[in-house]
N, C-alpha and C positions, 0 to 999 in steps of 0.2 A: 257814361264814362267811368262811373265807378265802378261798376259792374267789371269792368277789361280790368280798374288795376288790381279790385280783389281777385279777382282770377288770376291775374297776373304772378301775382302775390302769393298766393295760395301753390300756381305751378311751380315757383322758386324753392319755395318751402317743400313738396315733396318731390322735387327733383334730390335737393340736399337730404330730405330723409333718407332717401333711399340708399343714394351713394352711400350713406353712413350705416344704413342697416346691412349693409351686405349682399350676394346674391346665392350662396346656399340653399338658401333656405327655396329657392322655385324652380321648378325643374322648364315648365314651357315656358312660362310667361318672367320675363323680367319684374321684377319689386317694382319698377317705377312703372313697366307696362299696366302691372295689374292692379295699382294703384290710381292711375289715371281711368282706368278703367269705370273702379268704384266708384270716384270722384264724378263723373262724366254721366255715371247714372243718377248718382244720387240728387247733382245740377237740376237733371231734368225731372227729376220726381218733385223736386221743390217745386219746379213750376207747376208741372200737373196737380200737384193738390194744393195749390193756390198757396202753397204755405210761401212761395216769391210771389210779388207784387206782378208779373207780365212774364209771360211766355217772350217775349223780348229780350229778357234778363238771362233766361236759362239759355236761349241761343247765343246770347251775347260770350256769355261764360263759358260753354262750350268751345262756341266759334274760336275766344281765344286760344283755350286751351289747346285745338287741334291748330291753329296756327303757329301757336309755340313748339309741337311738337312736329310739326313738317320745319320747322327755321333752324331745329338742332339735327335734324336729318340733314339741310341742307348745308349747313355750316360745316359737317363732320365731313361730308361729300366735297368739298368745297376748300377746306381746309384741314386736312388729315391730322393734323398734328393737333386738332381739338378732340380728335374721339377719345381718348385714354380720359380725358378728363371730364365728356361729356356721358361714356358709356361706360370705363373701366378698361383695362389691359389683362391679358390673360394671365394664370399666376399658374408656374410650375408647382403641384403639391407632391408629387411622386417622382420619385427619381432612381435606375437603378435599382429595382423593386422595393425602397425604400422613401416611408413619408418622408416628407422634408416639413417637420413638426413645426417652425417657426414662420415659413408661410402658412402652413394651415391652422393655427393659431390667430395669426392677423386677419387669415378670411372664416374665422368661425365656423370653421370646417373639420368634423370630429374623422376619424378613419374609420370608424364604422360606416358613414356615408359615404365615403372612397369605396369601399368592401360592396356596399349594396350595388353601386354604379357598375364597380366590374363586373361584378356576378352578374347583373344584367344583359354584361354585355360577351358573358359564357367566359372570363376570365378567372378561372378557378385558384390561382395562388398569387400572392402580393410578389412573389419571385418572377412570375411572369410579366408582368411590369416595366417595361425601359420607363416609361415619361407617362406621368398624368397631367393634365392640363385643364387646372377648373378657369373654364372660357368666362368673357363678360357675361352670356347671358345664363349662367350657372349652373352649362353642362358641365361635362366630365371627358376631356376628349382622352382615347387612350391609344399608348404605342406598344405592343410586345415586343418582347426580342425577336417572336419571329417575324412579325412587318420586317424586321430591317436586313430578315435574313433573306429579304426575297422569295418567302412565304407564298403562295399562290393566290390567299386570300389578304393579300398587303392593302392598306389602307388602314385609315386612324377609325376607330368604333368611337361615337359617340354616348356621352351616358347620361 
């Protein structure tokens, strides 16, 4: 039983990190995905090299931990008005081919990384821009002026 609350424990703690670190900084994986990730290997290497006391231990901690993370899935599915606070809400950074410096400020989000996403996504000048939208899981969705002119290739580019 100890084993479930330090796991327990342990998920709370970087659930909160992550929220607090940010999502910038990863482009596929979410901070908390790719955190649980680590976490989830490193469980079971303890056990593999006997550095845990039972192969028990490390399924125990696991098991939690994927439990926890299907119960915030299901919670969010469940009860929608938890997801902002369980995954994040999306934050307009680009507006009008202009950054909107004081949200990208709060999400640690410099606009050279705006610049890299668009180019990615063949957007060659910050004029062409209606709306940027750094998503929860810390893409970059984009709108041009000409999406909204009814463009042929209309649709939001992700970055």
């Amino acid at each position: 039983m100890e084993i479930v609350l330090r796991a327990l424990v342990v998920f709370v703690f970087l659930w909160i990190v992550t929220r607090a670190a940010g999502r910038s900084t990863l482009g596929e994986l979410s901070a908390f995905e790719l955190l649980l990730y680590v976490t989830m290997g490193d469980l079971v290497q303890q056990s593999v090299t006997q550095q845990d006391y039972s192969v028990t231990g490390a399924m125990l901690a696991v098991g939690t931990f994927a439990l926890l993370t299907v119960g915030l899935a299901w919670l969010q599915w469940r009860l929608p008005g938890t997801r902002p606070v369980v995954t994040g809400r999306p934050v307009l950074v680009f507006a009008d081919g202009r950054p909107l410096e004081g949200h990208m400020r709060r999400e640690r989000l410099s606009v050279a990384d705006v610049l890299v996403a668009a180019r990615e996504q063949g957007i060659l000048r910050t004029a062409e821009i209606e709306y940027a939208v750094l998503e929860a899981d810390g893409k970059i969705s984009f709108f041009t002026f000409a999406d909204s002119s009814g463009a042929p290739d209309s649709g939001p580019a992700q970055g």
